[in-house]
C-alpha positions in Angstrom: 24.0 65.6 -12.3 26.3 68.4 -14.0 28.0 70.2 -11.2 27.1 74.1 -12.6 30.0 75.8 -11.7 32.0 73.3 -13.4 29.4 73.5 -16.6 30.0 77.4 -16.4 33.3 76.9 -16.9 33.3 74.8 -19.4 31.1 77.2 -21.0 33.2 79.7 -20.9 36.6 77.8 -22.7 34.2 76.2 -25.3 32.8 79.7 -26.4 36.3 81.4 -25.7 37.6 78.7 -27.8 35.1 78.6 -30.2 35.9 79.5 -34.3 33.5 82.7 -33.8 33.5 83.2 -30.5 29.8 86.3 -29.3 32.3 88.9 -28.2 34.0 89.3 -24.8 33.3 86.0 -24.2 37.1 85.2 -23.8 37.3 87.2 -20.8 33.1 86.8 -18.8 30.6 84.7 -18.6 27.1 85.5 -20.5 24.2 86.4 -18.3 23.2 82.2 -18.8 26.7 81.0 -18.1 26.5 83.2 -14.8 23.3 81.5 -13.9 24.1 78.3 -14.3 27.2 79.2 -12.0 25.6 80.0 -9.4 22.4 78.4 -9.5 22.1 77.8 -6.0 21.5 81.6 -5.1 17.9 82.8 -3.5 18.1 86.2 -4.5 17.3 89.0 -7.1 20.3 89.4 -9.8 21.9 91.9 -11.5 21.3 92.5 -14.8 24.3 90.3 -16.0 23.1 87.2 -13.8 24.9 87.9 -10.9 23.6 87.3 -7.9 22.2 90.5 -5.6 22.5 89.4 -1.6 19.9 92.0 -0.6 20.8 95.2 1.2 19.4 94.0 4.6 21.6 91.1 4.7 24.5 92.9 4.3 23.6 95.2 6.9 23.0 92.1 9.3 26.7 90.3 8.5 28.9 93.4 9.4 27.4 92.5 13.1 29.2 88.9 12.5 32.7 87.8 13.4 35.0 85.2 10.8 34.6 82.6 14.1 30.8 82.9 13.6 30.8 82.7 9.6 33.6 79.6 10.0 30.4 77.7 12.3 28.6 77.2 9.5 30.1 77.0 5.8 32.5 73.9 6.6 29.6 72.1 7.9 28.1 72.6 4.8 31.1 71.3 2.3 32.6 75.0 1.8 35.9 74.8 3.8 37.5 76.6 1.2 36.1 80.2 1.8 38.8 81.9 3.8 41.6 83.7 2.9 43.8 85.6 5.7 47.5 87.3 6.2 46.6 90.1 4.5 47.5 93.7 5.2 44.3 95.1 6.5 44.0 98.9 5.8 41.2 100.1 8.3 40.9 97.1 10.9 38.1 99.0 13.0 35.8 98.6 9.8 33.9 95.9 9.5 33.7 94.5 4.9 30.5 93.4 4.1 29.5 93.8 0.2 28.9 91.5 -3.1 31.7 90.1 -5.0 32.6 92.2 -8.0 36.0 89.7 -9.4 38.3 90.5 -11.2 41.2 88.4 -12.2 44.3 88.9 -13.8 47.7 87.2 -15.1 51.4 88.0 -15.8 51.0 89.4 -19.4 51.7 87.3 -22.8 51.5 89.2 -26.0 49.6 86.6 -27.7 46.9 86.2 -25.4 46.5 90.3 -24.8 45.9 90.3 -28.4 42.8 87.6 -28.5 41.8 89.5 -25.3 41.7 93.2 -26.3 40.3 92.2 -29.8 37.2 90.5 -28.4 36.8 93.8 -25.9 37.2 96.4 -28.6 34.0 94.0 -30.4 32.3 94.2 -27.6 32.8 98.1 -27.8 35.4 98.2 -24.6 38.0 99.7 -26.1 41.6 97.9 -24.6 41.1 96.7 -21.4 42.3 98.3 -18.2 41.9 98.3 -14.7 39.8 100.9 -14.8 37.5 98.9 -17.6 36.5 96.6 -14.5 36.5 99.7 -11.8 33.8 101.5 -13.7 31.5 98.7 -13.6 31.3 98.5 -10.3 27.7 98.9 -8.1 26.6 100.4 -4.9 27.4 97.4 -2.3 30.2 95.7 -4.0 33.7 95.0 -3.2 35.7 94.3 -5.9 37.8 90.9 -5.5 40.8 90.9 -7.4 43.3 87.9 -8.2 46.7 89.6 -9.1 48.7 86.2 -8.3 50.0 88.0 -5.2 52.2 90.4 -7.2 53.3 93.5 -5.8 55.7 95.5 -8.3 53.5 95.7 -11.2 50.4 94.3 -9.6 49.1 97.7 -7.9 45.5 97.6 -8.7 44.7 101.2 -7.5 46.4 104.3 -5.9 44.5 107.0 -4.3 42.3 108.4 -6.7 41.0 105.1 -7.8 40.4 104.4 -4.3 38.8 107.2 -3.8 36.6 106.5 -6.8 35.5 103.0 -5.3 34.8 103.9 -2.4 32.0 106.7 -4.0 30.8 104.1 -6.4 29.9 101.6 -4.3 29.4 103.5 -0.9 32.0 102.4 0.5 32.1 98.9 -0.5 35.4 97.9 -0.3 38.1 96.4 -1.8 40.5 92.6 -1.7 43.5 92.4 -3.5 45.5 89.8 -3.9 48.4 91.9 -4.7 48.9 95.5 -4.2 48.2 99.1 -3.6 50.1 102.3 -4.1 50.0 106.0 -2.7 49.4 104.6 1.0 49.4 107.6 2.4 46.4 108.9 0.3 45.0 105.9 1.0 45.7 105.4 5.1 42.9 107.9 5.3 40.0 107.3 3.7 37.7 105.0 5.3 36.7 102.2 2.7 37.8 98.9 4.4 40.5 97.2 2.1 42.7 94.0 2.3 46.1 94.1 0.2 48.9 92.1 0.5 51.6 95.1 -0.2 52.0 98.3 -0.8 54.3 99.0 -4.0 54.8 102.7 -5.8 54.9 101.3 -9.0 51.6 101.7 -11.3 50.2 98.9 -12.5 52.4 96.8 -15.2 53.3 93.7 -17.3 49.9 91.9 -16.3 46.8 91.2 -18.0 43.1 90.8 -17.5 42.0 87.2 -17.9 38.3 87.6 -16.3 35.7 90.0 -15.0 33.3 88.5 -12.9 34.7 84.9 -13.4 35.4 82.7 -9.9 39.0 83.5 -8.9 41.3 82.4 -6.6 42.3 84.9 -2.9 44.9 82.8 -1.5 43.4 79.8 -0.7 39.5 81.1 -1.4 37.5 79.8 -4.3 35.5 83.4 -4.6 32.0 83.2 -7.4 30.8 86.5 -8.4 27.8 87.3 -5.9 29.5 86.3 -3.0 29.0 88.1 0.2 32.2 89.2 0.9 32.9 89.8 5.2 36.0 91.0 6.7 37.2 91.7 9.9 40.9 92.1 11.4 41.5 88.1 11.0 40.9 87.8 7.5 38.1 87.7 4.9 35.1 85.2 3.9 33.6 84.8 0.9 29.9 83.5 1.5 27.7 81.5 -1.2 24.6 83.9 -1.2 22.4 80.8 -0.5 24.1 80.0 2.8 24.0 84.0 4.1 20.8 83.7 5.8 21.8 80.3 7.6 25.2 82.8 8.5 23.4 85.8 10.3 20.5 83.7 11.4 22.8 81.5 13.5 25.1 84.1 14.6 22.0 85.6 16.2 22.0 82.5 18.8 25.9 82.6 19.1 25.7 86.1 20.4 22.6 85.0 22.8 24.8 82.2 23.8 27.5 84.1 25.0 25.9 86.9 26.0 23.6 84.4 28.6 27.2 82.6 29.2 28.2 85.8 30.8 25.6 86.6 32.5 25.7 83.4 34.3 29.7 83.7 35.2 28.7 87.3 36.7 26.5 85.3 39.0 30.3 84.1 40.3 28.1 80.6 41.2 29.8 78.2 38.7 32.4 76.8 37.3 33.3 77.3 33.1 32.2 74.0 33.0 29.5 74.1 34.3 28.3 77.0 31.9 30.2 76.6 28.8 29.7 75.4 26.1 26.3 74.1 26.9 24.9 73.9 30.6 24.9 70.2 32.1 22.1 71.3 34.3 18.4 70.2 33.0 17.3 73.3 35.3 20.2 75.5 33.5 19.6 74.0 30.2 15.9 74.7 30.5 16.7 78.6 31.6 19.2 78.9 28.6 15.9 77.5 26.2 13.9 79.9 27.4 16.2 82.8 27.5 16.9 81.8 23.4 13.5 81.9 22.7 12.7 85.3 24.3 15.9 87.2 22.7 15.4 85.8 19.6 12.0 86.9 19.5 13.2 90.4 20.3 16.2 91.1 18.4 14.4 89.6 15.0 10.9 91.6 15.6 10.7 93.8 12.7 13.8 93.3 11.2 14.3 92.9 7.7 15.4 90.0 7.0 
């Protein structure tokens, strides 16, 4: 069977490639192409095919830790979800939104010509940074590959912060590159993950993709992702594995919070308790005490 993101791709160079190429094509994916990238997604999309991880579900991962979303996606096949060591602006905030990409590379004249031509057909006018920033949603978080530069590669300073974080209600933002005016920036409360701060606006790269999969470090992100951060790092969820996510972090936060309960007691060893109870008796109280909380804490919830 033809693996889709792979057939996406391809998609995308044959019609990027081709003698009369539908316009912008050379730098997206058509609502089909999108699609058949991720055709594994259980949700609504977006009017360009990308996928929409409902509000709700959002809502439930900020709860989540990385530890929690790292118990499920490699047993799955997806060990190539997280990216870390970056410079995390507001640490107290929990990211949770939908992957807006964006990807860029050092510039070459040649292919900034074929780019910009096919944008101003597609009535874009030369693309900027800013081309890609207005096109952003309430509940994204826009994902952008700058190849780790930092002179040069400075996405946004503070007014285009500012901007994001109005557009998509506070969204947030991954850069795999830079940021300047952090002092503007320090206080506004849009979570964001950089890897440096440079004061030099953005320069002497090019835009490649919007809304293509890109590369954050080691991360393989799709457009649609659900994108969660904490102060570790950042995850970038396939929106057909989100629900598996939140649903078993509910029973890791049952789990500890019984664990605890039982070493207040002060009648047993770690062992004894953690990770799973050795005693039928304890192991039967644990079952029951699953059952209950789960019961409660998903009773009306949206799911």
């Amino acid at each position: 069977m033809k693996n889709p993101a792979i057939a996406g791709l391809m998609a995308c160079v044959a019609a990027a490639l081709a003698p009369a190429p539908l316009p912008a094509q050379v730098f997206s994916l058509s609502k089909d192409q999108m699609i058949e990238l991720t055709a594994a997604n259980p949700f609504e999309r977006f009017a360009d095919g990308r996928p929409k991880v409902p509000d709700a579900l959002i809502e439930r991962t900020r709860e989540l830790s990385a530890e929690e979303v790292f118990a499920v996606l490699p047993k799955e096949g997806f060990r190539n979800q997280y990216a870390g060591d970056f410079r995390v602006l507001h640490p107290d905030l929990k990211l949770a939104g939908r992957a807006f990409t964006l990807q860029f590379m050092p510039l070459r004249p040649d292919l900034e010509g074929l780019v910009n031509d096919h944008a101003k057909a597609a009535g874009l006018g030369r693309l900027f940074n800013q081309t890609a920033i207005d096109m952003l949603q309430p509940g994204d978080v826009l994902v952008v590959d700058l190849f780790g530069q930092e002179e040069g590669g400075t996405i946004v300073g503070d007014n285009l912060f500012y901007y994001i974080m109005k557009t998509t209600k506070n969204g947030g933002l991954v850069v795999d590159g830079a940021i300047r005016d952090l002092e503007g920036i320090s206080h506004m409360p849009m979570p964001a993950y950089v890897r440096g701060v440079h004061p030099s606006p953005i320069g002497n790269v090019i835009i490649t993709g919007v809304n293509v999969p890109v590369r954050i470090g080691k991360a393989t992100v799709l457009p649609g992702d659900l994108v969660f951060g904490d102060a570790e790092g950042v995850y970038f969820i396939p929106p057909a594995l989100v629900q598996k996510v939140v649903d078993n972090a509910d029973e890791v936060h049952i789990h500890d919070e019984w664990t605890r309960k039982k070493f207040d007691e002060g009648k047993y060893k770690s062992a004894e308790i953690y990770g799973s109870p050795k005693d039928p008796a304890l192991k039967k109280e644990y079952e029951e005490y699953l059952k209950k909380r789960l019961e409660e804490i998903r009773k009306d919830r949206p799911q």
